[in-house]
C-alpha positions as a Python dict, from the first residue, in 0.01 Angstrom:
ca = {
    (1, 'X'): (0, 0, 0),
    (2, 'X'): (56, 314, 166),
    (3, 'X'): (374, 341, -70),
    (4, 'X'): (170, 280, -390),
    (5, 'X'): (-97, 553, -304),
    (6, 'X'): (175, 833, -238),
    (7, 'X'): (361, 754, -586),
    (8, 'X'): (20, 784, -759),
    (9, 'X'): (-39, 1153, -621),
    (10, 'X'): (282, 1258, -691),
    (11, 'X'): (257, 1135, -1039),
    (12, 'X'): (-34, 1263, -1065),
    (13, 'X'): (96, 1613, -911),
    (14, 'X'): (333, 1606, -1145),
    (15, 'X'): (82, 1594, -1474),
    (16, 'X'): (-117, 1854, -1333),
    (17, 'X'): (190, 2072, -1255),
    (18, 'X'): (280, 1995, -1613),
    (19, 'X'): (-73, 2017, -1778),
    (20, 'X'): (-63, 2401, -1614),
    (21, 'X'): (269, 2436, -1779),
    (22, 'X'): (142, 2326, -2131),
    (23, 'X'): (-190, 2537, -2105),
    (24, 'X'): (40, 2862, -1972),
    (25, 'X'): (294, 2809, -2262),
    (26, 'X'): (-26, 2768, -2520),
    (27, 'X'): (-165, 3135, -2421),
    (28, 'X'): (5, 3394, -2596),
    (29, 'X'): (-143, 3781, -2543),
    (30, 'X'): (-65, 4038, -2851),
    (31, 'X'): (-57, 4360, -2738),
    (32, 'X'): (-253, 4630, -2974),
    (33, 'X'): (-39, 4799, -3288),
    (34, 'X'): (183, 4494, -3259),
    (35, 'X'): (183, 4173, -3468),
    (36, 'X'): (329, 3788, -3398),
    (37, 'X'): (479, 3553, -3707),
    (38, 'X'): (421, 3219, -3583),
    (39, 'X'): (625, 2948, -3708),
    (40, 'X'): (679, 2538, -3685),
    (41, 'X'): (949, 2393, -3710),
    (42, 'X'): (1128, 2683, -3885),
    (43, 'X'): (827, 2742, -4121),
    (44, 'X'): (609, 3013, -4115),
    (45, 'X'): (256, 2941, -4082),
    (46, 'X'): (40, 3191, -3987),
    (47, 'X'): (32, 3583, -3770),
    (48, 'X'): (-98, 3658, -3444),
    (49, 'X'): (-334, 3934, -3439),
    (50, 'X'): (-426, 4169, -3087),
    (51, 'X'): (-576, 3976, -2783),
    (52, 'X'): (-570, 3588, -2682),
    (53, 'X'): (-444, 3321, -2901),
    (54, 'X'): (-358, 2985, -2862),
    (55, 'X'): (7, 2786, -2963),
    (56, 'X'): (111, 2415, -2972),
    (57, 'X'): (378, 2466, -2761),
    (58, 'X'): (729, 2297, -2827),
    (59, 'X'): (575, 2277, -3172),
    (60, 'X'): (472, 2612, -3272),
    (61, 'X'): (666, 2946, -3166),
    (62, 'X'): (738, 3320, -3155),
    (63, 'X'): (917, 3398, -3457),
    (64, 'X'): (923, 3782, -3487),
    (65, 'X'): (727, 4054, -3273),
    (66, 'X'): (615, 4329, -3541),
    (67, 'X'): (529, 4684, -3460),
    (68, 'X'): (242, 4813, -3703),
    (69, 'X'): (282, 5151, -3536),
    (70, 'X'): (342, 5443, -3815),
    (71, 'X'): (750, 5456, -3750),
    (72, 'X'): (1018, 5746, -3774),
    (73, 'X'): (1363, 5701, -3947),
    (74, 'X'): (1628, 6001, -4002),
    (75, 'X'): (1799, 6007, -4298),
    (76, 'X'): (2180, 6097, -4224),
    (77, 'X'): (2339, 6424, -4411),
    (78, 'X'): (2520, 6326, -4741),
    (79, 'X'): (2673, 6537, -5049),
    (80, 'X'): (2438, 6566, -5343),
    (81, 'X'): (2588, 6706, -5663),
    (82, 'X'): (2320, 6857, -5882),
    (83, 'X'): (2258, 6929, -6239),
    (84, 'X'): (2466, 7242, -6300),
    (85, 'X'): (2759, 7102, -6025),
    (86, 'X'): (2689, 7270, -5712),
    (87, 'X'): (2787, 7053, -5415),
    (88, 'X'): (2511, 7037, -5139),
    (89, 'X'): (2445, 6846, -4810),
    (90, 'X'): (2094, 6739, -4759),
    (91, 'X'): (1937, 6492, -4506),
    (92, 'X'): (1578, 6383, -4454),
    (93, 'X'): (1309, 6167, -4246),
    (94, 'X'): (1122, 5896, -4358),
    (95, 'X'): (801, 5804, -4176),
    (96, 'X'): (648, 5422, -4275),
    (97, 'X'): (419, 5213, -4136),
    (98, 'X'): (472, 4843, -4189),
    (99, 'X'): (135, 4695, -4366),
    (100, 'X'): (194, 4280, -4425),
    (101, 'X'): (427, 4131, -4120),
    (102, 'X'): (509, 3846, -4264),
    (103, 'X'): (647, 4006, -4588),
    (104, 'X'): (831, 4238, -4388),
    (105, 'X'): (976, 3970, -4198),
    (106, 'X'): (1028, 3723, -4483),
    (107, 'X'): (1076, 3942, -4809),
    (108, 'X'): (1401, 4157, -4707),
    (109, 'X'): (1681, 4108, -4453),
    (110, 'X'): (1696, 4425, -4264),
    (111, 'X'): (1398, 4632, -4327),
    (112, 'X'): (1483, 4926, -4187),
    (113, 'X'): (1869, 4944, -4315),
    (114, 'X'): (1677, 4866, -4665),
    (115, 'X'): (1468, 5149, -4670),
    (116, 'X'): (1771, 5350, -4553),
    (117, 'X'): (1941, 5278, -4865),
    (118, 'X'): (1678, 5316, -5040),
    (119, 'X'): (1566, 5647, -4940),
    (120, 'X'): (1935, 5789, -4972),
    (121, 'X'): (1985, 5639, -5280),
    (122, 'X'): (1642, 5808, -5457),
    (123, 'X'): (1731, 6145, -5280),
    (124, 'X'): (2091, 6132, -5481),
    (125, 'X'): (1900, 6038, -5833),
    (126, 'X'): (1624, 6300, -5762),
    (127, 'X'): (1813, 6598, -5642),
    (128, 'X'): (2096, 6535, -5866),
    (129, 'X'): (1866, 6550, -6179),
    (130, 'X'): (1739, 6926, -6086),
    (131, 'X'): (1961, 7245, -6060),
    (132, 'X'): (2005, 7471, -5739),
    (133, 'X'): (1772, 7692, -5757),
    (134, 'X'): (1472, 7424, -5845),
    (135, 'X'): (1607, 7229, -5557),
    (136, 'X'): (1535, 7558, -5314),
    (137, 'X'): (1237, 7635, -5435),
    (138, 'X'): (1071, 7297, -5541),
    (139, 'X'): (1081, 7143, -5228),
    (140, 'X'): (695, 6989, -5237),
    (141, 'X'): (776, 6809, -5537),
    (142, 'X'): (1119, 6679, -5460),
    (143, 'X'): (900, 6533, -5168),
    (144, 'X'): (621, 6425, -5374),
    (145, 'X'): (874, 6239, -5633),
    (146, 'X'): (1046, 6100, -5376),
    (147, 'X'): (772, 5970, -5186),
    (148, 'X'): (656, 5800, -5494),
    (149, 'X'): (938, 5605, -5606),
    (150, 'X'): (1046, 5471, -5262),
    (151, 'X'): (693, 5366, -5187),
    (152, 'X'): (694, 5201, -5532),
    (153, 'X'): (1037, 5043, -5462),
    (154, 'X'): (913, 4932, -5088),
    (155, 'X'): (546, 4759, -5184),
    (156, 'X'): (715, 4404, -5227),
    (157, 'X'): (812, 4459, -4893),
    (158, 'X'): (505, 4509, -4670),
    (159, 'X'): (588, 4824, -4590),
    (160, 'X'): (416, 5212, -4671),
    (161, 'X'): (587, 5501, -4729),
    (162, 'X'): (391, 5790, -4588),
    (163, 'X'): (603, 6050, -4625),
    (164, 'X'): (934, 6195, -4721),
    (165, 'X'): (1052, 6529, -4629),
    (166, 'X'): (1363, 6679, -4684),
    (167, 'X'): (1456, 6882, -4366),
    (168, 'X'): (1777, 7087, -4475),
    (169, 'X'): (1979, 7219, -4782),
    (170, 'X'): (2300, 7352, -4766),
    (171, 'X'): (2451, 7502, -5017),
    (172, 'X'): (2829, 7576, -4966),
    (173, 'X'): (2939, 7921, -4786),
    (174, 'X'): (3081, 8036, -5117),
    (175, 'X'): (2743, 7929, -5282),
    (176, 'X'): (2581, 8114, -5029),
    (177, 'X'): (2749, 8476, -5039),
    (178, 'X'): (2696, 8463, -5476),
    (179, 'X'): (2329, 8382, -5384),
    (180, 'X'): (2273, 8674, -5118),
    (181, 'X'): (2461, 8918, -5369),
    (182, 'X'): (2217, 8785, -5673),
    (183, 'X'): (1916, 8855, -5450),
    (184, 'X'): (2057, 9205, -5312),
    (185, 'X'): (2096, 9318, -5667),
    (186, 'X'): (1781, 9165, -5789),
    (187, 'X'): (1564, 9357, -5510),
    (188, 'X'): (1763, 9664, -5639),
    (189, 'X'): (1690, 9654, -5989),
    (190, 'X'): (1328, 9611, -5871),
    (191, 'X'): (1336, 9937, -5612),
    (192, 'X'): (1467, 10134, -5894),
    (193, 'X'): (1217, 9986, -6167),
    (194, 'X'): (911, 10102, -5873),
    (195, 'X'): (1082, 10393, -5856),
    (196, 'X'): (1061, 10506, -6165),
    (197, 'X'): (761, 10359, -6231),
    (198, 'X'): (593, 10601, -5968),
    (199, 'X'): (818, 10907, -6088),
    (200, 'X'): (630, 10822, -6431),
    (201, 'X'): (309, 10808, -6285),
    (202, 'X'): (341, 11123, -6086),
    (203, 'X'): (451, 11279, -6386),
    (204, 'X'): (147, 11200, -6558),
    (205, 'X'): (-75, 11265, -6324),
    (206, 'X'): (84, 11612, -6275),
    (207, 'X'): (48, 11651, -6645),
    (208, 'X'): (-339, 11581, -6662),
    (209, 'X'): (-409, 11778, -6402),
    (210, 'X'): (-271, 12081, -6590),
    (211, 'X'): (-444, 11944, -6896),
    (212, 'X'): (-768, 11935, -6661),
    (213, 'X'): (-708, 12284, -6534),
    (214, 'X'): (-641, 12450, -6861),
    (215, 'X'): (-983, 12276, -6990),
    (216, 'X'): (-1139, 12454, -6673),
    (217, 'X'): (-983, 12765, -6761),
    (218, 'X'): (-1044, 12765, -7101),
    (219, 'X'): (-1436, 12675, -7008),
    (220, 'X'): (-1425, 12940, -6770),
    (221, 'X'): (-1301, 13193, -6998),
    (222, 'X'): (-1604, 13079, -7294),
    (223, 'X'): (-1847, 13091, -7004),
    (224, 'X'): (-1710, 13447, -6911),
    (225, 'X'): (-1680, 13545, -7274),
    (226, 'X'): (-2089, 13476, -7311),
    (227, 'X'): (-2177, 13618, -7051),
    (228, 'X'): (-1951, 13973, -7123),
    (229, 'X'): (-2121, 13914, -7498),
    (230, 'X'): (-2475, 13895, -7316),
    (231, 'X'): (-2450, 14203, -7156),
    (232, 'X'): (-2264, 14369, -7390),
    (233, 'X'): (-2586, 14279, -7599),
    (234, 'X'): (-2830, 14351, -7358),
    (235, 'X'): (-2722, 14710, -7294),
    (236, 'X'): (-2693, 14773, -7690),
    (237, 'X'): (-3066, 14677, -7664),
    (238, 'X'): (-3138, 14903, -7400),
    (239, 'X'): (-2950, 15161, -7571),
    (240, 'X'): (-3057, 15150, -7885),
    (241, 'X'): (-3411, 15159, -7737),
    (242, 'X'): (-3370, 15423, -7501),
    (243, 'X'): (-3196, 15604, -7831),
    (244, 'X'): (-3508, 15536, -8012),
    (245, 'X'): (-3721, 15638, -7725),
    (246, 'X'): (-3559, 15987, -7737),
    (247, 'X'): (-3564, 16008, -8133),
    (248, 'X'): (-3946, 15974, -8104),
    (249, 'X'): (-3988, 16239, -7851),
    (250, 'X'): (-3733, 16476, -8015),
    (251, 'X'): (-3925, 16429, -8373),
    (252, 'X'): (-4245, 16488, -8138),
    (253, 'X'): (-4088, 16820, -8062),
    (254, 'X'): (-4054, 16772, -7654),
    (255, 'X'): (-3814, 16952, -7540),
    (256, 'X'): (-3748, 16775, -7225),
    (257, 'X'): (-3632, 16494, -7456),
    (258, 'X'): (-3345, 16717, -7609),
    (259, 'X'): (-3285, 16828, -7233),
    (260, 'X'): (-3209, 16501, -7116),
    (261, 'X'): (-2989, 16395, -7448),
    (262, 'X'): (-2783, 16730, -7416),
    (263, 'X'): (-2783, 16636, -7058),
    (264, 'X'): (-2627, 16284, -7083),
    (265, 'X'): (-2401, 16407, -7321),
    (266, 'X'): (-2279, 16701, -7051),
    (267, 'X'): (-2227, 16466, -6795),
    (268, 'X'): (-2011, 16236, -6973),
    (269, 'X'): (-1778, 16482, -7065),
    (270, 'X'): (-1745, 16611, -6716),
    (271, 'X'): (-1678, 16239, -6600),
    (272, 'X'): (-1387, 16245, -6865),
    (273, 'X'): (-1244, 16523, -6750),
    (274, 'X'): (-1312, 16440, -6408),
    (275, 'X'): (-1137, 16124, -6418),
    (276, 'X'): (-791, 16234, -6581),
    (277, 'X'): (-481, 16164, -6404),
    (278, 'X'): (-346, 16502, -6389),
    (279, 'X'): (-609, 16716, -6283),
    (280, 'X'): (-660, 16787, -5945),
    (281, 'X'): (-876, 17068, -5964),
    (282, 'X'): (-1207, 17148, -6160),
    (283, 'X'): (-1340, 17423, -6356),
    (284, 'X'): (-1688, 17431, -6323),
    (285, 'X'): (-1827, 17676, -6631),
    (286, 'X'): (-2123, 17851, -6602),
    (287, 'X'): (-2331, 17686, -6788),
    (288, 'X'): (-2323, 17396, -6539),
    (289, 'X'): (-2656, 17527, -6393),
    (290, 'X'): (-2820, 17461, -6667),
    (291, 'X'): (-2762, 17103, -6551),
    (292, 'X'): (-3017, 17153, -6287),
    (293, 'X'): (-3288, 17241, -6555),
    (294, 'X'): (-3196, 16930, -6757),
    (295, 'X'): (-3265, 16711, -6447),
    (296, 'X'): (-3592, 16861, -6394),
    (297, 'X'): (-3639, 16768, -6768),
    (298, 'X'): (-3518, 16431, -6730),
    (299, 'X'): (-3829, 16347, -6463),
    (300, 'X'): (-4054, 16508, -6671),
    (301, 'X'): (-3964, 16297, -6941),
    (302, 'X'): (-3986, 15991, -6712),
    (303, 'X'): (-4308, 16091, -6601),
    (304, 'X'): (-4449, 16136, -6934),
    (305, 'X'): (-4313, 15809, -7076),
    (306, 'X'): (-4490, 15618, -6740),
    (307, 'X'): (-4825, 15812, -6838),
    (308, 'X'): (-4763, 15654, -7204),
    (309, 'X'): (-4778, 15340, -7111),
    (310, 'X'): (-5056, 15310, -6837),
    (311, 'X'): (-5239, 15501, -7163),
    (312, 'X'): (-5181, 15197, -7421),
    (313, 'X'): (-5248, 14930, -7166),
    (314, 'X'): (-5581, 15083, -7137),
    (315, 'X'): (-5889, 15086, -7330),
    (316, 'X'): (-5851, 15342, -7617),
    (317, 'X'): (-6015, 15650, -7600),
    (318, 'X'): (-6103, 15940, -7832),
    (319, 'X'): (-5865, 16185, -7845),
    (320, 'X'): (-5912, 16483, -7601),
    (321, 'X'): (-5950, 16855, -7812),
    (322, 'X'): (-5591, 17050, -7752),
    (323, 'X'): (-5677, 17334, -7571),
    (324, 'X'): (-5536, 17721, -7644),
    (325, 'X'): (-5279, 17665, -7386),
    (326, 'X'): (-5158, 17400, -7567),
}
């Protein structure tokens, strides 16, 4: 009896032992940004997403552990001959991020070598279809066309292309030295195209601002010009008036009048002769104190012509009865 009782617990020892076995193997923990093909009996049947999930164990199993992580591949230098045969090295990096597992897994033998090929393959057709100097300067679209036709090429596959960039050119030493000449010359010919661009533009502004100064010269001679005619025509007025003035009192018969004119005349001529370059000493004639008189005539005349006028700005009066004197 006692025999019986101890087989019993060990068998049943043993299916607990192996129940805990079963339920451990069933339990299967994804970790996040990774995926799990499950297959039975050589079959794929379904993927494992992140967190717990539960397996028929001996049945059902692991086939593949998938990163979905965005992932990093260098592309290796290689020779690229392009359209006007200049031999270049170029290399690259490819970053992808793998989208459907199970065609990844299933669809192509080798993912990553495959996109390798791939990408090396569409750099060749690309590059090789542009000349050297596109192929320095274009780089965003050599990217951009690139990009495109892997990604095409890889969507069977499970798999997104997220970019392509092309990390390095090189041209051949030779290649090199013929480029830094071309550029040396070209910034050249453009310092000595500025150059005489601003010689031209100096020139012509030096030549309008003589055109602007001879215009301000010219104006300033008219202006001059009027003003000289202005007072030229002023004191022809004033002298023909003041001639008038004296006419009148001459034709009256006052003799200051004729004083004053003989007067003005006298002292003229003694400024001419005063003024001549080779006389240094002057002959006063006698006469000269007559000068005195004509003076004294001069303020009489003044004084009679003042008197004149305060008359005819007043009111008019009969006139007065010229005495013997007179």
């Amino acid at each position: 009896m006692n025999d019986t009782f101890v087989i019993i617990w060990i068998f049943l020892l043993v299916v607990l032992l192996l129940s805990a076995g079963l339920a451990f193997m069933s339990v299967i923990i994804v970790d996040q940004g990774s995926r799990y093909t499950i297959e039975y009996f050589g079959k794929y049947t379904r993927t494992l997403e992140p967190g717990i999930n539960f397996i028929i164990p001996f049945f059902e199993y692991i086939a593949h552990k998938v990163n979905m992580k965005e992932l990093v591949m260098d592309v290796p230098s290689q020779e690229v001959i392009t359209r006007d045969n200049a031999m270049i090295r170029v290399d690259g990096v490819v970053f992808y991020q793998i989208i459907n597992p199970a065609e990844a897994m299933y669809q192509v033998d080798n993912l990553t070598d495959a996109i390798l090929n791939l990408t090396m393959t569409n750099i060749r057709t690309v590059m090789g279809s542009m000349e050297l100097d596109e192929l320095l300067s274009k780089r965003d679209e050599i990217n951009h066309r690139l990009l495109t036709v892997v990604d095409e090429a890889t969507t069977p596959w499970g798999v997104k292309i997220l970019r392509i960039e092309i990390k390095d050119i090189a041209p051949p030493k030779d290649l090199v030295d013929s480029m830094a000449r071309q550029l040396k010359a070209e910034r050249d010919k453009r310092a000595a195209v500025l150059e005489a661009q601003g010689k031209k533009e100096a020139e012509v502004l030096v030549a309008e601002g003589k055109k602007q100064s001879a215009i301000l010269e010219a104006e300033g001679r008219k202006e001059a010009a009027f003003r000289d005619a202005e007072a030229r025509e002023r004191e022809a007025e004033a002298e023909a008036k003041s001639t008038m003035m004296l006419s009148q009192a001459i034709t009256r018969g006052n003799v200051n009048a004729i004083n004053y004119f003989i007067a003005l005349k006298y002292v003229e001529a003694l400024k001419e002769i005063g003024s001549a370059e080779n006389q240094k000493i002057i002959m006063m004639p006698l006469e000269a104190s007559s000068l005195i008189g004509s003076i004294a005539g001069i303020g009489e005349l003044a004084k009679e012509a003042f008197n004149s006028k305060q008359t005819s700005s007043a009111a008019p009066k009969p006139p007065a009865t010229p005495t013997a004197a007179e």
